[in-house]
PDB file with SEQRES, HELIX, SHEET and CRYST1 records, atoms N, CA, C and O in Angstrom:
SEQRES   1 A   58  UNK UNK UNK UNK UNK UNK UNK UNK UNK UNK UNK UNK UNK          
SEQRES   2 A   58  UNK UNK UNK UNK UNK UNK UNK UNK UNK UNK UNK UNK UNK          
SEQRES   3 A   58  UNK UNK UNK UNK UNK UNK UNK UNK UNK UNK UNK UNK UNK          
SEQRES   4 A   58  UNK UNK UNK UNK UNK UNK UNK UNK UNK UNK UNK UNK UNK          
SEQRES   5 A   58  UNK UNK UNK UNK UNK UNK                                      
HELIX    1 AA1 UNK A   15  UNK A   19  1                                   5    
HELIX    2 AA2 UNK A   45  UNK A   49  1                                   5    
SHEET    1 AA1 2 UNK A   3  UNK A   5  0                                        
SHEET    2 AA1 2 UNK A  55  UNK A  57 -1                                        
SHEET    1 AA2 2 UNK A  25  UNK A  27  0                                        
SHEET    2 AA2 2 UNK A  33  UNK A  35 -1                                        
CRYST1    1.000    1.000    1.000  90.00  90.00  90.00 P 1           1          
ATOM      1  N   UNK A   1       0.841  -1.181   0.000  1.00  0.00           N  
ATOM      2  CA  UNK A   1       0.000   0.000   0.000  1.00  0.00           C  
ATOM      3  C   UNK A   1       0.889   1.249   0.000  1.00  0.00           C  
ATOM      4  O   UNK A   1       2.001   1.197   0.525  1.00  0.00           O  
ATOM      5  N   UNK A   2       0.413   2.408  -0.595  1.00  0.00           N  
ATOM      6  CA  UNK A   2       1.048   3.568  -1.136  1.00  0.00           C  
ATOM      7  C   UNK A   2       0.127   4.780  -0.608  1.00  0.00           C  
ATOM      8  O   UNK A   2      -1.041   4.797  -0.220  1.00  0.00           O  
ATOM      9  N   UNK A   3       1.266   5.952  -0.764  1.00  0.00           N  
ATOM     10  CA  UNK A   3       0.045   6.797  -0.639  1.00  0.00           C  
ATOM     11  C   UNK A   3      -0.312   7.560  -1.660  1.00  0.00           C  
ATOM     12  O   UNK A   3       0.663   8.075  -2.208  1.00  0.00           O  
ATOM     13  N   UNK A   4      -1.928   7.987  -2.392  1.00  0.00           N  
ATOM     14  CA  UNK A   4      -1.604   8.361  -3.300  1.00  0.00           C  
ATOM     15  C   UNK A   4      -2.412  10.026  -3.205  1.00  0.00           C  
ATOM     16  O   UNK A   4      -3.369  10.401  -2.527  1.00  0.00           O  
ATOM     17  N   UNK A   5      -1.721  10.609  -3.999  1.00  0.00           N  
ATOM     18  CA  UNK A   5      -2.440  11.988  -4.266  1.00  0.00           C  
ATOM     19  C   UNK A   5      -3.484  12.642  -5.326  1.00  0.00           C  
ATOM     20  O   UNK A   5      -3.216  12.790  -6.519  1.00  0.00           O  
ATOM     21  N   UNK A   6      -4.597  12.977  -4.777  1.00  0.00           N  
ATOM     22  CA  UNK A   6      -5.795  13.629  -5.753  1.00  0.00           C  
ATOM     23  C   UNK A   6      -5.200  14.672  -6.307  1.00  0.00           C  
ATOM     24  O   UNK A   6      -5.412  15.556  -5.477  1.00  0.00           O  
ATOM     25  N   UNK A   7      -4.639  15.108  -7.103  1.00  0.00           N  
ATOM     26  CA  UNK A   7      -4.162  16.660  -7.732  1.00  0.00           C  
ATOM     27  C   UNK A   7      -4.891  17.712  -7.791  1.00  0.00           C  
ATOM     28  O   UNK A   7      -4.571  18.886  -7.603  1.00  0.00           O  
ATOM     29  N   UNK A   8      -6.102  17.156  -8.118  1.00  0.00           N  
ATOM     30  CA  UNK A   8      -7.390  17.861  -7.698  1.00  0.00           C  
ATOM     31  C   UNK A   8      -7.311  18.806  -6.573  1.00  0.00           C  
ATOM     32  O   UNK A   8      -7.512  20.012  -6.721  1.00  0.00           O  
ATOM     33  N   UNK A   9      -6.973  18.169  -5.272  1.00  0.00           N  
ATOM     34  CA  UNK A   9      -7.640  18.762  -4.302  1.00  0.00           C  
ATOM     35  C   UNK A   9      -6.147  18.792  -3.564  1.00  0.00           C  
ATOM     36  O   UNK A   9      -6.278  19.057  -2.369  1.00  0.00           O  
ATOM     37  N   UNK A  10      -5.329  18.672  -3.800  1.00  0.00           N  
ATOM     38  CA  UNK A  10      -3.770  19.081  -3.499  1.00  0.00           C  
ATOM     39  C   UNK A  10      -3.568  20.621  -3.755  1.00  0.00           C  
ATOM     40  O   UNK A  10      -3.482  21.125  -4.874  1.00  0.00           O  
ATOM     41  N   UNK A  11      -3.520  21.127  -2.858  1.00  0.00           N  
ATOM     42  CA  UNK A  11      -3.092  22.442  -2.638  1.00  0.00           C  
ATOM     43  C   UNK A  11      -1.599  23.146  -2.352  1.00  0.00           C  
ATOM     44  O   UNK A  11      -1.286  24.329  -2.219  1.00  0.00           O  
ATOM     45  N   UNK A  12      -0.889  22.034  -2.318  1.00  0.00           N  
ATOM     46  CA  UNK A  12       0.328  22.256  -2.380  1.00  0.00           C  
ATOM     47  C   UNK A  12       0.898  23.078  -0.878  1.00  0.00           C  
ATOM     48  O   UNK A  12       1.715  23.996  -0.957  1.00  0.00           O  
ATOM     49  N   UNK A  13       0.492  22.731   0.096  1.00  0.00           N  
ATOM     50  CA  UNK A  13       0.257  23.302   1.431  1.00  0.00           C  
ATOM     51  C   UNK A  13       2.073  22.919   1.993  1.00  0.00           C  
ATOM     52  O   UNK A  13       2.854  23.684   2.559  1.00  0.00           O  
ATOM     53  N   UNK A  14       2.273  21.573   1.601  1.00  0.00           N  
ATOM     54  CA  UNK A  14       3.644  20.943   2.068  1.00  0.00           C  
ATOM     55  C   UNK A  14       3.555  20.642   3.521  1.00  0.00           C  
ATOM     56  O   UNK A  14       4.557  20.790   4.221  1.00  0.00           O  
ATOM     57  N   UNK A  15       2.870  20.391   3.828  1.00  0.00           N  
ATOM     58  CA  UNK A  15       2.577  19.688   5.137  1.00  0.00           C  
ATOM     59  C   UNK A  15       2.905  18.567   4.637  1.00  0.00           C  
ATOM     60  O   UNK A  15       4.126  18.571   4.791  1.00  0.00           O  
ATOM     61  N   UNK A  16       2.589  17.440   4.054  1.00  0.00           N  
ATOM     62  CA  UNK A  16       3.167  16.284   4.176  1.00  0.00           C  
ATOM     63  C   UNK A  16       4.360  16.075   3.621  1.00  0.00           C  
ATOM     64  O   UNK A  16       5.012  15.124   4.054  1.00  0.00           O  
ATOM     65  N   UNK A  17       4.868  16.822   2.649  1.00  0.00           N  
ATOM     66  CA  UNK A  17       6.641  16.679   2.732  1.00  0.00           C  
ATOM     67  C   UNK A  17       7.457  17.211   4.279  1.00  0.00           C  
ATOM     68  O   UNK A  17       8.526  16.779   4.710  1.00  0.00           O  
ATOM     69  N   UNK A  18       6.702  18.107   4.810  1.00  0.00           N  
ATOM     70  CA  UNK A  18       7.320  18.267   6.006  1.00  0.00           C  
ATOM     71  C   UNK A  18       7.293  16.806   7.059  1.00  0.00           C  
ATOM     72  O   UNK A  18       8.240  16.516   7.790  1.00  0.00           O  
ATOM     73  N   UNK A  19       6.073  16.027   6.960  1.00  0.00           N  
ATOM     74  CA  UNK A  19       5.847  15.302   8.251  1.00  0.00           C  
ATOM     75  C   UNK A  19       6.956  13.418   7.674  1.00  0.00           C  
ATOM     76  O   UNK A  19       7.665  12.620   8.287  1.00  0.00           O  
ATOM     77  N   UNK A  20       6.534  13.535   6.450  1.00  0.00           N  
ATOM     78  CA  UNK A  20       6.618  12.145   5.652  1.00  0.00           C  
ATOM     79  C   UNK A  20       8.355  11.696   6.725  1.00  0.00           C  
ATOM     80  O   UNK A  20       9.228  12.507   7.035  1.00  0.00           O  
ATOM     81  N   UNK A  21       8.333  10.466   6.987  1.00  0.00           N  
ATOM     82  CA  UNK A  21       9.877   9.974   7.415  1.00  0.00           C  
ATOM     83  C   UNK A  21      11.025   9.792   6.673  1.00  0.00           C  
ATOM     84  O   UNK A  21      12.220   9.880   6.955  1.00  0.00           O  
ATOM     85  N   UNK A  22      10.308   9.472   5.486  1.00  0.00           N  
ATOM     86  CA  UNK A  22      10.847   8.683   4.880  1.00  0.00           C  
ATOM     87  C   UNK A  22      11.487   9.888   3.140  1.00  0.00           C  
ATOM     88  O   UNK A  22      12.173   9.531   2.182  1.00  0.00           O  
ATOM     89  N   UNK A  23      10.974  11.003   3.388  1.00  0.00           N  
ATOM     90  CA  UNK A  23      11.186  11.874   2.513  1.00  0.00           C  
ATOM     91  C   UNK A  23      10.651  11.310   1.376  1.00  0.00           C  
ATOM     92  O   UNK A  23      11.452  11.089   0.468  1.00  0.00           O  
ATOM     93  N   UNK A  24       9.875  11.117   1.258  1.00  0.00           N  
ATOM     94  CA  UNK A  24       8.738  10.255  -0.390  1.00  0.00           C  
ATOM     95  C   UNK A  24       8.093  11.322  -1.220  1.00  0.00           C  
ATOM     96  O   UNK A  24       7.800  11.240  -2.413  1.00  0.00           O  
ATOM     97  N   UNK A  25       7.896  12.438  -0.328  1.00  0.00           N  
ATOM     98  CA  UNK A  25       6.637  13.287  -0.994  1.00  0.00           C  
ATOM     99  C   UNK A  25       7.360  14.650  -0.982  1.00  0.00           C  
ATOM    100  O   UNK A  25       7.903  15.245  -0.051  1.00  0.00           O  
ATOM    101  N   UNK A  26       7.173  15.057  -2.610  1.00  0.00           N  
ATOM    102  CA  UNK A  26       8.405  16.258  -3.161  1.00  0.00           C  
ATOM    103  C   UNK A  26       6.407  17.200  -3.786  1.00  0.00           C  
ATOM    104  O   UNK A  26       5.250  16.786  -3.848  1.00  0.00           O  
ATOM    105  N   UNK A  27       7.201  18.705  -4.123  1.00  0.00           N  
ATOM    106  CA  UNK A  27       6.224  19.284  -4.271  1.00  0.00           C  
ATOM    107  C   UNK A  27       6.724  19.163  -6.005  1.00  0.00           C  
ATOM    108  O   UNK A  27       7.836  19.447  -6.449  1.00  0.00           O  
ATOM    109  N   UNK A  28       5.606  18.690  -6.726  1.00  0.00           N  
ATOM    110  CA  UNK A  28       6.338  19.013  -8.390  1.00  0.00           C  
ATOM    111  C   UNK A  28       6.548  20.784  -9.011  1.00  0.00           C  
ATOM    112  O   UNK A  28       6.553  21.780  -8.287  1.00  0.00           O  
ATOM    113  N   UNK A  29       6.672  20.768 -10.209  1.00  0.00           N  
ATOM    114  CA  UNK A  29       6.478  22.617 -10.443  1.00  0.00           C  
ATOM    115  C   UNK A  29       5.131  23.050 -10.831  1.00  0.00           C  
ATOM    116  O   UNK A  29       4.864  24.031 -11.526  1.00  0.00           O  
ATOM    117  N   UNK A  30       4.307  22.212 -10.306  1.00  0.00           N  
ATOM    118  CA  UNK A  30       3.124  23.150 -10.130  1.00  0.00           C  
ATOM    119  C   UNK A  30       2.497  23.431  -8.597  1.00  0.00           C  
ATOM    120  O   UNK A  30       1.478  24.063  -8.320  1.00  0.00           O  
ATOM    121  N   UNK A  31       3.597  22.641  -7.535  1.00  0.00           N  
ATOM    122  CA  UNK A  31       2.781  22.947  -6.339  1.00  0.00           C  
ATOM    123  C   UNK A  31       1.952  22.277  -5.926  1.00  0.00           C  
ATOM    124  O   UNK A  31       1.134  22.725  -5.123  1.00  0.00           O  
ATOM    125  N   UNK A  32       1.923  20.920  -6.387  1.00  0.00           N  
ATOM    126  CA  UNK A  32       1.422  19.561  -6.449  1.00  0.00           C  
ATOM    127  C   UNK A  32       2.384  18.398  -5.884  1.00  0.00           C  
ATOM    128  O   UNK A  32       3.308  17.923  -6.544  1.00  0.00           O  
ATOM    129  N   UNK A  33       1.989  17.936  -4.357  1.00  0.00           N  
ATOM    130  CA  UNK A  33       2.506  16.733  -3.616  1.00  0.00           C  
ATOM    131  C   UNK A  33       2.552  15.704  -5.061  1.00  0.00           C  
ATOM    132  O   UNK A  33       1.842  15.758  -6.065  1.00  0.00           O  
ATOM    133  N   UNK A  34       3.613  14.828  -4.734  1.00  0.00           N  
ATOM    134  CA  UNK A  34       4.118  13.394  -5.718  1.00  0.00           C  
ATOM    135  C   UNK A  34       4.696  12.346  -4.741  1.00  0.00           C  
ATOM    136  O   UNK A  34       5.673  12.516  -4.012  1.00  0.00           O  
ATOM    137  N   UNK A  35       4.048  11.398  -4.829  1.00  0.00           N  
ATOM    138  CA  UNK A  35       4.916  10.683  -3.840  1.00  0.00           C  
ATOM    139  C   UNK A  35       5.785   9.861  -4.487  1.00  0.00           C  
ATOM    140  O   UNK A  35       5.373   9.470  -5.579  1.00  0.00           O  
ATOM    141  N   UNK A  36       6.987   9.432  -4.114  1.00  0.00           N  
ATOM    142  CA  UNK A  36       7.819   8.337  -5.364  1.00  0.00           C  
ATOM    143  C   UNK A  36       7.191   6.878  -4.264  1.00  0.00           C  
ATOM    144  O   UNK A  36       7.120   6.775  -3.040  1.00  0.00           O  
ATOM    145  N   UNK A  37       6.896   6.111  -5.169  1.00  0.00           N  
ATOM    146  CA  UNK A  37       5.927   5.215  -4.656  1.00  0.00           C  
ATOM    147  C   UNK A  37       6.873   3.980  -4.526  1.00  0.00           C  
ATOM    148  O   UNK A  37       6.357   2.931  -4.141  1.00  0.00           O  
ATOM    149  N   UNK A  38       8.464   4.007  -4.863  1.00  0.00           N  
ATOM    150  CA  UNK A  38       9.272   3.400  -4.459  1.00  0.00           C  
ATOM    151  C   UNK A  38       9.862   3.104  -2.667  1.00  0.00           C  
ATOM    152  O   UNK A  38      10.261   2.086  -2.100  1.00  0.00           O  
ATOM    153  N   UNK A  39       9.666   4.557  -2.198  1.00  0.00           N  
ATOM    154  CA  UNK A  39      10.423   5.166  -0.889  1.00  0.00           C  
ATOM    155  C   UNK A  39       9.012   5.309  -0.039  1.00  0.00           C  
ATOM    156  O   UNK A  39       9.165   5.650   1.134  1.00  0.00           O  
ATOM    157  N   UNK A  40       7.685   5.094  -0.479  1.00  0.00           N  
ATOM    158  CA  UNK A  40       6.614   5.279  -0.072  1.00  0.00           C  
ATOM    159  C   UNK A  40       6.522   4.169   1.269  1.00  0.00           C  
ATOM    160  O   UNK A  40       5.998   3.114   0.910  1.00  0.00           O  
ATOM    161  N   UNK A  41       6.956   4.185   2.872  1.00  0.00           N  
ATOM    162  CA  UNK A  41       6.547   3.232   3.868  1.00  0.00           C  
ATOM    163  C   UNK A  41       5.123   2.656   4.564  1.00  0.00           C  
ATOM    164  O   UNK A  41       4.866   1.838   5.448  1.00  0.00           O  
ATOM    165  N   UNK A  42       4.196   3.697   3.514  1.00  0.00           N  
ATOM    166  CA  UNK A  42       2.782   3.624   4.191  1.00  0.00           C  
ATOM    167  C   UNK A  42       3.025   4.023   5.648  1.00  0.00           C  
ATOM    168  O   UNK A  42       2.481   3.362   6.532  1.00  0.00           O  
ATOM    169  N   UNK A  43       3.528   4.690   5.843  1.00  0.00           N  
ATOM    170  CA  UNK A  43       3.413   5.508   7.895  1.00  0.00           C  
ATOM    171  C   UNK A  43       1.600   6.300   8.065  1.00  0.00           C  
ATOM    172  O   UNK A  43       1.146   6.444   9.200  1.00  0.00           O  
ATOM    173  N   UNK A  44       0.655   6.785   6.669  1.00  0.00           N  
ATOM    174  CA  UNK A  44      -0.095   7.129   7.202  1.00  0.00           C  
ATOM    175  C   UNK A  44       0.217   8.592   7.896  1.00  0.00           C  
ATOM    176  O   UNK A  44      -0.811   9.208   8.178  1.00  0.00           O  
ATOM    177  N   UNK A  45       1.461   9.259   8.222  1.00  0.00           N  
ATOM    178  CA  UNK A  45       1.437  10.412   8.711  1.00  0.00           C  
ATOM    179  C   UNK A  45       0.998  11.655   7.358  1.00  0.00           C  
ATOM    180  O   UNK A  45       0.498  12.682   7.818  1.00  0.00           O  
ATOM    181  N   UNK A  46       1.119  11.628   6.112  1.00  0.00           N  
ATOM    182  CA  UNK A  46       0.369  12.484   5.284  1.00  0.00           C  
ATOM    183  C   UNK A  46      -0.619  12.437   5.359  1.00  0.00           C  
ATOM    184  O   UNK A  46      -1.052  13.587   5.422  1.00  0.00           O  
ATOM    185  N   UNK A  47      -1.828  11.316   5.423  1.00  0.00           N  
ATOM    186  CA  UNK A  47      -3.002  11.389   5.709  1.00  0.00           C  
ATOM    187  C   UNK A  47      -3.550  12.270   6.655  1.00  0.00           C  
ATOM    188  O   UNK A  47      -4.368  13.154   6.399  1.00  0.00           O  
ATOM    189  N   UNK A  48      -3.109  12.024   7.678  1.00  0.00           N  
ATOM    190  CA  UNK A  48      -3.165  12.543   9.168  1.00  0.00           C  
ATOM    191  C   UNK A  48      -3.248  13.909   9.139  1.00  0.00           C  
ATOM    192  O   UNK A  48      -4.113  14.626   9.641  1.00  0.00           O  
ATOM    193  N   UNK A  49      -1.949  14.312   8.299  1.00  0.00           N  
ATOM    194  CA  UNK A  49      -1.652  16.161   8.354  1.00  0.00           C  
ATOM    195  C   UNK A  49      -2.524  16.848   7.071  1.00  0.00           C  
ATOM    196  O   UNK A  49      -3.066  17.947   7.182  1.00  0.00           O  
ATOM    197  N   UNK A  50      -2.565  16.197   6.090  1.00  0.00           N  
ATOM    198  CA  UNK A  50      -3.606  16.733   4.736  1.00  0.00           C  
ATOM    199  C   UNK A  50      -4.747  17.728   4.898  1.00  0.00           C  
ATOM    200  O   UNK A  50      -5.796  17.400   4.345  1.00  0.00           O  
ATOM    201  N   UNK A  51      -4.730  19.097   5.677  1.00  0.00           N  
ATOM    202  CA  UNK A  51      -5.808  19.288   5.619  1.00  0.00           C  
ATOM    203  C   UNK A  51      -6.807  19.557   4.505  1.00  0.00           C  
ATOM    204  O   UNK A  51      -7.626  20.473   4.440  1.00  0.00           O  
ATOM    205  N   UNK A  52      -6.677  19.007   4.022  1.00  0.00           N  
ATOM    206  CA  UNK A  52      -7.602  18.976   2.357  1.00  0.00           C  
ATOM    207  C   UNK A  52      -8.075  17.461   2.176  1.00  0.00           C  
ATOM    208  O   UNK A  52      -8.975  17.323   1.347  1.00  0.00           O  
ATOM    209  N   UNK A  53      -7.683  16.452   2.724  1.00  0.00           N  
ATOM    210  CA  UNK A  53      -7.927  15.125   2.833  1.00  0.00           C  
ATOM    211  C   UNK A  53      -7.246  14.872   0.658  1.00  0.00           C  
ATOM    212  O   UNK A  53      -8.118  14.628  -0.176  1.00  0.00           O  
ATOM    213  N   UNK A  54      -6.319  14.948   0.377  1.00  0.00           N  
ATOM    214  CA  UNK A  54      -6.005  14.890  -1.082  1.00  0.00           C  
ATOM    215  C   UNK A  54      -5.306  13.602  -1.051  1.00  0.00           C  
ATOM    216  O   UNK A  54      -4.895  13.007  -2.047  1.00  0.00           O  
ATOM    217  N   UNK A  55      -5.211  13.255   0.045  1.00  0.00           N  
ATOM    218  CA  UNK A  55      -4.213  12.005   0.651  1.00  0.00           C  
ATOM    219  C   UNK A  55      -4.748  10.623   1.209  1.00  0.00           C  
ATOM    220  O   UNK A  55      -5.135  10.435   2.362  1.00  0.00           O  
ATOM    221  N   UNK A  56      -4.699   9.604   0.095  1.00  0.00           N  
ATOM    222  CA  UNK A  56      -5.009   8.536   0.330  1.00  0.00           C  
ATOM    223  C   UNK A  56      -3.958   7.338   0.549  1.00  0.00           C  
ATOM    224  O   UNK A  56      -2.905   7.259  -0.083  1.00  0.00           O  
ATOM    225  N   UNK A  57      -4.413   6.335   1.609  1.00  0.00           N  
ATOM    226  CA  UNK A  57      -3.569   5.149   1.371  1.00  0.00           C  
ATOM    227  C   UNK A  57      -4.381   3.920   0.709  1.00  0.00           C  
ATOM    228  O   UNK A  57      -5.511   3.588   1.067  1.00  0.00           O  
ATOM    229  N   UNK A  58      -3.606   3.275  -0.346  1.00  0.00           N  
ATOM    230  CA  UNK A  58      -4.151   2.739  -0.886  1.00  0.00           C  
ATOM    231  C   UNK A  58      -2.775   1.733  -1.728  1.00  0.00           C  
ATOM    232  O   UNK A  58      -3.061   0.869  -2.557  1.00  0.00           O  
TER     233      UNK A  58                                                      
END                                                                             
């Protein structure tokens, strides 16, 4: 399981590149969370901080 991002509703806030452990989740050049789904540990802490809920595990 991964976490994945709605682009949609990604606001580019960077709360979860701040919280992530594992450094997975980069902002692209539009200001849009990416997670590399390689380095992705499923911790669930982006979910948690998302206030936009754009953040799924799955």
């Amino acid at each position: 399981m991964v976490a994945i991002v709605n682009r949609e509703l990604c606001t580019g806030c960077g709360q979860c590149v701040n919280i992530c452990p594992m450094e997975a989740i980069l902002l692209d050049d539009e200001s849009i969370a990416v997670v590399d789904l390689n380095s992705c540990i499923d911790s669930g802490n982006c979910v948690d901080v998302c206030p936009v809920e754009a953040i799924s595990i799955e």
